[in-house]
ZAKOL-654867 format. One line per 3 residues: number of its first residue (from 0); their letters; for each residue x, y, z of C-alpha. Coordinates in nm, 2 decimals, always signed. Example, Ala and Ser with C-alpha at 12.3 -4.5 7.8 and 13.67 -1.06 7.14 Angstrom:
BEGIN
0> as> +1.23,-0.45,+0.78 ~ +1.37,-0.11,+0.71
END
This chain:
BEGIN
0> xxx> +0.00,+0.00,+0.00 ~ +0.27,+0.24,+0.12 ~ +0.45,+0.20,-0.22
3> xxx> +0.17,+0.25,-0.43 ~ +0.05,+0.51,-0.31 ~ +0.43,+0.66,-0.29
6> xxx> +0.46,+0.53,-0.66 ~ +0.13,+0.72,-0.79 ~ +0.23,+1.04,-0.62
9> xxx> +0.59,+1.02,-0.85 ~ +0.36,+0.93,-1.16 ~ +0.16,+1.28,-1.13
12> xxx> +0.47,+1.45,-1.03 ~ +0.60,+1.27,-1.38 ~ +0.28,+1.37,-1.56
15> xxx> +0.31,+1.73,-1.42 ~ +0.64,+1.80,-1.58 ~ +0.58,+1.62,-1.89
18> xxx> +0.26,+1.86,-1.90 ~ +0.51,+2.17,-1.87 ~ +0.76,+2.06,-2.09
21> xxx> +0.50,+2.05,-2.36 ~ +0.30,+2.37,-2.27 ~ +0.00,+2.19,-2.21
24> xxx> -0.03,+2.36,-1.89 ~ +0.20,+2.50,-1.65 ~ +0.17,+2.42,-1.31
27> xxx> +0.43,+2.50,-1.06 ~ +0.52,+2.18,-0.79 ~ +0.86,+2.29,-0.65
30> xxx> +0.77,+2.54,-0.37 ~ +1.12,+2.56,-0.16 ~ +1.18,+2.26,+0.04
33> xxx> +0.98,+2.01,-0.18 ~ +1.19,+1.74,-0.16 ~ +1.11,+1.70,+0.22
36> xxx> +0.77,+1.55,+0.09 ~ +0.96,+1.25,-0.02 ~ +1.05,+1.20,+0.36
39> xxx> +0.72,+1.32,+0.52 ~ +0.46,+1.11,+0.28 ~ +0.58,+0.78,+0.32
42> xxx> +0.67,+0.89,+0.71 ~ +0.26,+0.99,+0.74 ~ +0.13,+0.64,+0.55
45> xxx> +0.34,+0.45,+0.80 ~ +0.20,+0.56,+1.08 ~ -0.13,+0.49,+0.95
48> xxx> -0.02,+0.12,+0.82 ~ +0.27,+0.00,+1.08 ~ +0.11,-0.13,+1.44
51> xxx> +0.49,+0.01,+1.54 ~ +0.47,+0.37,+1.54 ~ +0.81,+0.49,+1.66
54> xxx> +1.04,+0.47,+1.35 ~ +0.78,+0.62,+1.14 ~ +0.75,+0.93,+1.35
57> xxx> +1.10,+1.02,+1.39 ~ +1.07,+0.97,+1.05 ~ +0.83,+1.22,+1.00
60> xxx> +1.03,+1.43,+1.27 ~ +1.33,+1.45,+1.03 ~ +1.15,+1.58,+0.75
63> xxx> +0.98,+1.81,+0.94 ~ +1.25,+1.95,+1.08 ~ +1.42,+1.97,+0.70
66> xxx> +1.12,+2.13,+0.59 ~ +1.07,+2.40,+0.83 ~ +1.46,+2.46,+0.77
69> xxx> +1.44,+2.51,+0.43 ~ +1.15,+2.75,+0.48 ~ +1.34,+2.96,+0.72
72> xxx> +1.12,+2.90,+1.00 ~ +1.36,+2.75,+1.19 ~ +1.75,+2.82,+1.16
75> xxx> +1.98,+2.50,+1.00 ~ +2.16,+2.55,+1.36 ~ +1.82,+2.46,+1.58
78> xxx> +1.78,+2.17,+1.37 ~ +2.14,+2.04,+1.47 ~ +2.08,+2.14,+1.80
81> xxx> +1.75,+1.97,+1.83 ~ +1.79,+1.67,+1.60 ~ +2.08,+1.49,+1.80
84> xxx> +1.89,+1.47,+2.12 ~ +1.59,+1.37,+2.01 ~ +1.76,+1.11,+1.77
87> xxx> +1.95,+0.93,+2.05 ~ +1.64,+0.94,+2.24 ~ +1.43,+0.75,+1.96
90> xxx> +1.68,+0.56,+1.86 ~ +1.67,+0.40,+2.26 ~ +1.29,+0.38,+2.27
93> xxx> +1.33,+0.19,+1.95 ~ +1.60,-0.08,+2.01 ~ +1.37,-0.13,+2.38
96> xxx> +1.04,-0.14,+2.19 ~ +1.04,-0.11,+1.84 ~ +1.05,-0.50,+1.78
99> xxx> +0.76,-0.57,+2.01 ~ +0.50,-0.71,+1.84 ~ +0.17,-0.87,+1.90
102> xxx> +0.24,-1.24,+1.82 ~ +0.22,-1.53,+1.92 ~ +0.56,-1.63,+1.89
105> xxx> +0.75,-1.55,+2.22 ~ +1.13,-1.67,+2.31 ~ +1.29,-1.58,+2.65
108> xxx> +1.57,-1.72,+2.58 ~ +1.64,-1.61,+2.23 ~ +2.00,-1.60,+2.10
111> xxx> +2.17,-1.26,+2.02 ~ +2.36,-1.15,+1.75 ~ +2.59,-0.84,+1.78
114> xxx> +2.80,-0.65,+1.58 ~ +2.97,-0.31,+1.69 ~ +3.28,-0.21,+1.47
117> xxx> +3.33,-0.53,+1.36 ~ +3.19,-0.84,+1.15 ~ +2.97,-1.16,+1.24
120> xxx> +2.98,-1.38,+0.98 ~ +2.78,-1.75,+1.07 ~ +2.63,-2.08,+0.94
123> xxx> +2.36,-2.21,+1.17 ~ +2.23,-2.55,+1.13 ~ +1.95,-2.57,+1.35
126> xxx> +1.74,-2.26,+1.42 ~ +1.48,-2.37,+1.75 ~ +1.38,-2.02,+1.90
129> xxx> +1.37,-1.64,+1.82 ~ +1.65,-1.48,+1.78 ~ +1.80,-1.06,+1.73
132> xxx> +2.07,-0.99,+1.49 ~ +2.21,-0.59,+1.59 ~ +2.48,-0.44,+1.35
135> xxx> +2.58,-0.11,+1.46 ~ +2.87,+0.05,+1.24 ~ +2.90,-0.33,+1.16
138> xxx> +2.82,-0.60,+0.97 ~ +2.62,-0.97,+1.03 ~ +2.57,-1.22,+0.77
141> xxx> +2.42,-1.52,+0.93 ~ +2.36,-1.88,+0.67 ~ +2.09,-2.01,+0.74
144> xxx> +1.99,-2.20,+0.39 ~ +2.06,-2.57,+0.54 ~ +1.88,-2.48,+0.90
147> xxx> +1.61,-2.71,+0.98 ~ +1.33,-2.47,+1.14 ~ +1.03,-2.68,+1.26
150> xxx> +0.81,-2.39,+1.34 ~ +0.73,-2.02,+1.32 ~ +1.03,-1.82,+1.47
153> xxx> +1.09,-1.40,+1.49 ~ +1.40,-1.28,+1.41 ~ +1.44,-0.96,+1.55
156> xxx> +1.65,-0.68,+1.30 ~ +1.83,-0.36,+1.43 ~ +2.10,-0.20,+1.18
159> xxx> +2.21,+0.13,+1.26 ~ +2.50,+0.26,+1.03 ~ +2.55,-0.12,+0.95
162> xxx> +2.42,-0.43,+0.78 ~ +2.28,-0.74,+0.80 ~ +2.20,-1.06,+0.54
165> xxx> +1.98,-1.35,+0.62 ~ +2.02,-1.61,+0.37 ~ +1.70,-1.87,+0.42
168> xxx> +1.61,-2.19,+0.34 ~ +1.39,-2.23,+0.07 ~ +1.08,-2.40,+0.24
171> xxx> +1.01,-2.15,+0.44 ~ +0.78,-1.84,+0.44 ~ +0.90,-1.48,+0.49
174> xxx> +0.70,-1.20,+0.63 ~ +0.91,-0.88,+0.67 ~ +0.75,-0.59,+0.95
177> xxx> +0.96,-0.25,+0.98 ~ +1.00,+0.09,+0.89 ~ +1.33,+0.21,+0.75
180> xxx> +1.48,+0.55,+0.85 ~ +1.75,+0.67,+0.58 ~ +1.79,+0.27,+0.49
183> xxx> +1.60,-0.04,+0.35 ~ +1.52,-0.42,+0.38 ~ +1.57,-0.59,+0.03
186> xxx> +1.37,-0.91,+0.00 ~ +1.47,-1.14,-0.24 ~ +1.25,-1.40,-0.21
189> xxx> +0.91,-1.28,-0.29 ~ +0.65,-1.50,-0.39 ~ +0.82,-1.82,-0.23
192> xxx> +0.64,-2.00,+0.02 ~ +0.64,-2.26,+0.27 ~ +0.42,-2.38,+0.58
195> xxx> +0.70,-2.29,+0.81 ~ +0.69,-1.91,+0.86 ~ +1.00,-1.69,+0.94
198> xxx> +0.93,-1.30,+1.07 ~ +1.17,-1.03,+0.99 ~ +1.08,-0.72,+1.20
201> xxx> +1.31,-0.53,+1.12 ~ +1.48,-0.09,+1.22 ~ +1.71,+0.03,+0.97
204> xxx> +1.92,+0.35,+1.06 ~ +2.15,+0.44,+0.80 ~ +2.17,+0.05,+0.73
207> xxx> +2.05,-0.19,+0.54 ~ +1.90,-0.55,+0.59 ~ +1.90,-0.81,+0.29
210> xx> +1.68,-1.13,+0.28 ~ +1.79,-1.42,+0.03
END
């Protein structure tokens, strides 16, 4: 949903400028600061759409903050001043909550991947509960194409300034949950499925998270 409607509003935006170009009518879309839009829209549908709401509005925080900068409402400087702050303040609320979801799939005792400065690189053979993979400035690539995985498990995403991959077995199902800020989550196994379910949720700071 949140791409389509993203997509249509670059198709008009297309359309408009196409419409200029050939002087069928000449409408004018870049007021100062437009570019912010590209931020706030898909920040606004996302907190509509996502049951976790914290990535999405610092998000929309961010281009806010751009926005009103680029207007002159507020000086470059307060944003600096105001940005790091709150940033480091999200960014805490998200790494305690911003994987909590209503499931029914619940591990106490779920194994932890972490990478700060530095590299994890892992085959795993047997996958039996939940586990978190956290890459900060760092970068986690866990195998897990020959794990046997008997049920539905969560694995829990956090990559600030970093990266993780998740190669998968093939039989399995893959339902990805998160809200990038200033990253992504590339899943390359669309359309695949399997009665075994696997759950990415997923925050992406600067970083990125790939699914084979």
């Amino acid at each position: 949903m949140k791409k389509t409607i993203l997509g249509t509003i670059i198709i008009c935006i297309g359309i408009i400028l196409l419409g200029n170009t050939l002087e069928i009518w000449d409408l004018n879309i870049f007021f100062k600061g437009w570019w912010t839009l590209f931020i706030i829209i898909p920040s606004l549908i996302s907190l509509v759409e996502q049951e976790n709401k914290i990535n999405a509005f610092l998000s929309l925080l961010i281009g806010i903050l751009l926005l009103l900068a680029t207007r002159h409402i507020i000086s470059w400087h307060m944003v600096g001043r105001v940005f790091l702050p709150i940033f480091i303040i999200v960014l805490g609320l998200l790494i305690i909550f911003g994987n909590k979801k209503k499931t029914k799939i619940r591990s106490e005792n779920a194994k932890e991947y972490l990478s700060v400065f530095s590299s994890v690189d892992e085959e795993i053979t047997e996958v039996k509960e939940d586990f978190t993979a956290t890459a900060v400035f760092g970068g986690i690539e866990l195998d897990l194409k020959e794990a046997t995985i008997k049920e539905d498990i969560l694995i829990s995403c956090v990559s600030v300034f970093g990266g993780i991959k998740l190669q998968l077995p093939k039989d399995v199902k893959v339902e990805i949950n998160g809200v990038p800020i200033f990253g992504g989550a590339e899943n390359k196994r669309r359309g695949k499925t399997g009665k075994v379910k696997v759950i990415i949720d997923y925050v992406s700071v600067f970083g990125g998270i790939e699914i084979e």
